[in-house]
PLY file of the C-alpha trace (Angstrom):
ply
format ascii 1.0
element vertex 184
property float x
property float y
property float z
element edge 183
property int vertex1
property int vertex2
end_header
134.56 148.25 67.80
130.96 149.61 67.87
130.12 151.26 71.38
127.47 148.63 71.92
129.74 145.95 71.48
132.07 144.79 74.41
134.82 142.37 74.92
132.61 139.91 75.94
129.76 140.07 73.58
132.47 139.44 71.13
133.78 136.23 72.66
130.05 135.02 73.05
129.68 135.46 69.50
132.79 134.11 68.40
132.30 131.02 70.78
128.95 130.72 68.82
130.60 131.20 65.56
133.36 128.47 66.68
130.51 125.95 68.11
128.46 126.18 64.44
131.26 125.18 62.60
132.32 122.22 64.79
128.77 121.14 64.69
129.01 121.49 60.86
132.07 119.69 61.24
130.73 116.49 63.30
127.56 116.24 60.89
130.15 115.55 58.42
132.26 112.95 60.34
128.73 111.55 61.18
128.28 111.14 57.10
131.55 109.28 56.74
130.72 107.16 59.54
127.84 105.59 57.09
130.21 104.34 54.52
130.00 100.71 54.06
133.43 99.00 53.08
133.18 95.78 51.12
134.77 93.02 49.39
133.79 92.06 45.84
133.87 88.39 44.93
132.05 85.49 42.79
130.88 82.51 42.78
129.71 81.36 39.62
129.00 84.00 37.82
126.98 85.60 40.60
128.77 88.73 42.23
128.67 88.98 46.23
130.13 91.21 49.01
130.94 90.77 52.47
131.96 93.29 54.89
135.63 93.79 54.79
135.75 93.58 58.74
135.08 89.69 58.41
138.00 89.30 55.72
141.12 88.16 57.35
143.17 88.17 53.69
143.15 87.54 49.99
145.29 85.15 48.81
145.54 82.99 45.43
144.45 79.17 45.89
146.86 77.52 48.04
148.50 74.35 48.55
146.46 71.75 50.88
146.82 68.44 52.85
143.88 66.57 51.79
141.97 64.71 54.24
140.86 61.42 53.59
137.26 60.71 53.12
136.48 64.23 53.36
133.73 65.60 51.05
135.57 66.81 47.68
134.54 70.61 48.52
136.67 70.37 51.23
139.97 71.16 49.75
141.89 70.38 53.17
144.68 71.72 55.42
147.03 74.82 54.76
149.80 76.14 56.38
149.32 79.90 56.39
152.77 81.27 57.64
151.94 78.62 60.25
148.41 78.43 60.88
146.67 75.87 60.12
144.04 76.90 57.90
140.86 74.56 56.52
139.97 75.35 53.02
137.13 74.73 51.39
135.24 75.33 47.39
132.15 77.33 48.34
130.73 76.85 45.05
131.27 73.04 45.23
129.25 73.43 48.71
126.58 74.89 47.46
126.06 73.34 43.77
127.46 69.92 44.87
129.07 69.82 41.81
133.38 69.25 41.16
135.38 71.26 39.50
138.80 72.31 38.69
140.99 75.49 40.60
141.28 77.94 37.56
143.75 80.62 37.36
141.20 83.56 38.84
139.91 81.58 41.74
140.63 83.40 45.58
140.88 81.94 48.47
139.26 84.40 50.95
140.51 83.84 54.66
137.57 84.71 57.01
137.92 84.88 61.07
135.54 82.18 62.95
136.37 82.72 66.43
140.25 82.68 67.25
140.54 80.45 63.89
140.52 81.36 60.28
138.64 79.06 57.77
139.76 79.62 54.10
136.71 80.00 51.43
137.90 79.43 47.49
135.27 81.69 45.23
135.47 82.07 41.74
137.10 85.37 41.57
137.69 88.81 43.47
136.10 92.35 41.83
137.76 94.18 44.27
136.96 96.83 47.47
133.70 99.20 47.49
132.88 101.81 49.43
129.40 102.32 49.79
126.84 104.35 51.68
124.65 102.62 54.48
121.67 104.80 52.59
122.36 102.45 49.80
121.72 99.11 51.50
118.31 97.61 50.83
116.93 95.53 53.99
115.48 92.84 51.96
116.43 89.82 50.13
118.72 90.25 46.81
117.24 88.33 43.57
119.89 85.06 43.96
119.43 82.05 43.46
118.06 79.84 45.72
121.46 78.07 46.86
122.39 81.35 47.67
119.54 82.44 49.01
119.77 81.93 52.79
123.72 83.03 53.00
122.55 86.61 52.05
121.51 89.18 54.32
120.08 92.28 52.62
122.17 93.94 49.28
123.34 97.50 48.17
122.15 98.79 45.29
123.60 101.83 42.99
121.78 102.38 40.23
121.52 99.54 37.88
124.05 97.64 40.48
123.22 95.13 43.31
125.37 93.35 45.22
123.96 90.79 47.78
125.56 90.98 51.08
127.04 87.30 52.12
126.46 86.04 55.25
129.76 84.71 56.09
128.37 83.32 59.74
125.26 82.22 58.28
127.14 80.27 55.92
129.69 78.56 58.61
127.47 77.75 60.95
125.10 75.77 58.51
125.16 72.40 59.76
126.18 70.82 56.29
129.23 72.97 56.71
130.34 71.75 59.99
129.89 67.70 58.66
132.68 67.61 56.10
132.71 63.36 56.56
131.96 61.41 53.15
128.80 59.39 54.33
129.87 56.13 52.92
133.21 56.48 55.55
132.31 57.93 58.25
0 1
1 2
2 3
3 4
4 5
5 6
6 7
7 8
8 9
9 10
10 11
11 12
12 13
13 14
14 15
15 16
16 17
17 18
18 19
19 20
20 21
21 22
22 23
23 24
24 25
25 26
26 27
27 28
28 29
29 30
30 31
31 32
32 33
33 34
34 35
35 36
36 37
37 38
38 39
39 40
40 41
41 42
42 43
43 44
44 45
45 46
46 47
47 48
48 49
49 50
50 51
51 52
52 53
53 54
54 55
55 56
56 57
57 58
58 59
59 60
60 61
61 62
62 63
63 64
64 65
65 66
66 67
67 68
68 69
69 70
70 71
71 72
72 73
73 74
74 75
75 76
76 77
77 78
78 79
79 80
80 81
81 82
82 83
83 84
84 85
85 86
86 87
87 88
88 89
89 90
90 91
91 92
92 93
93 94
94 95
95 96
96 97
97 98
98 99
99 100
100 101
101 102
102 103
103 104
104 105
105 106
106 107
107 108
108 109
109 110
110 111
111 112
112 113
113 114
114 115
115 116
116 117
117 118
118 119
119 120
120 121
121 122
122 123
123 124
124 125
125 126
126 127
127 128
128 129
129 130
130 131
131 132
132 133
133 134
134 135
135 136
136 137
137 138
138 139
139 140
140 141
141 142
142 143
143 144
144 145
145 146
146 147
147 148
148 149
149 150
150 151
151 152
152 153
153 154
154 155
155 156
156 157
157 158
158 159
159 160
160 161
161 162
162 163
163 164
164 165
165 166
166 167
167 168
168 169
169 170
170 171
171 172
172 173
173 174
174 175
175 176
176 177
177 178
178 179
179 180
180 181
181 182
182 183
């Protein structure tokens, strides 16, 4: 040890040494902190996400108690290892149009409150991760059914994924009124 340098120079600078890297070291946790994790899924043949925080489960279409003179985009009732779950076709919802449960359709179980409310899309891609820098704050090129249930999208590279609104979409007062008009 040089004369110049004493016992406690030396702990100052290897306090300042120690305090660097742990600064180094919380500028990278800050970086993973900005990772976006989302759910892939369709409707149509237009690909969505939603933040995987407001999925509940995945599961594949499920069994349902109809209820009569519901609106035909309102699949019904299931029994989710006892919950009662209602189910509905978001792309009926949004297209008004029928059509048939095919063998790729999801049902995606989202959290409203203390219940869950079941949404059947036309398929799951699967989880990304993406980067918070790679969210664009402005509307996504959709059409316009889909339009107002997107908030924003992330785009990599050629890629963009609209983000879906999942409260937007429940709260819409069309959703809430699942009578048939000519019964109710």
């Amino acid at each position: 040890m040089p004369a110049n340098v004493t016992p406690v120079v030396l702990l100052k600078e290897l306090d300042a040494h120690a305090r660097a890297r742990e600064g180094r070291g919380q500028h990278r946790t800050l970086q993973k902190t900005t990772e976006w994790r989302g759910l892939g899924f369709k409707i149509g043949e237009t690909e969505l996400i939603v933040n995987m925080d407001q999925v509940s489960e995945i599961l594949e279409t499920v069994n349902c108690t109809r209820i009569p003179w519901s609106r035909f985009w309102f699949y019904g009732i299931a029994n989710v290892r006892g919950t009662l779950v209602p189910i509905m076709d978001v792309h009926g919802y949004l297209y008004d149009t029928r059509r048939t449960v095919k063998r790729g359709d999801r049902t995606i179980l989202f959290r409203l409150g203390t219940s869950l409310v079941g949404l059947v899309v036309t398929g799951v891609t699967g989880l990304k991760n993406l980067s918070a820098e790679e969210f664009v704050n402005a509307q996504a090129i959709v059409d316009e059914k889909l339009a107002p249930y997107t908030k924003g999208h992330f785009r990599r590279g050629y890629d963009s994924w609209p983000v879906f609104d999942f409260h937007a979409f429940t709260m819409n007062e069309k959703f809430l009124d699942i009578a048939e008009r000519q019964h109710a």
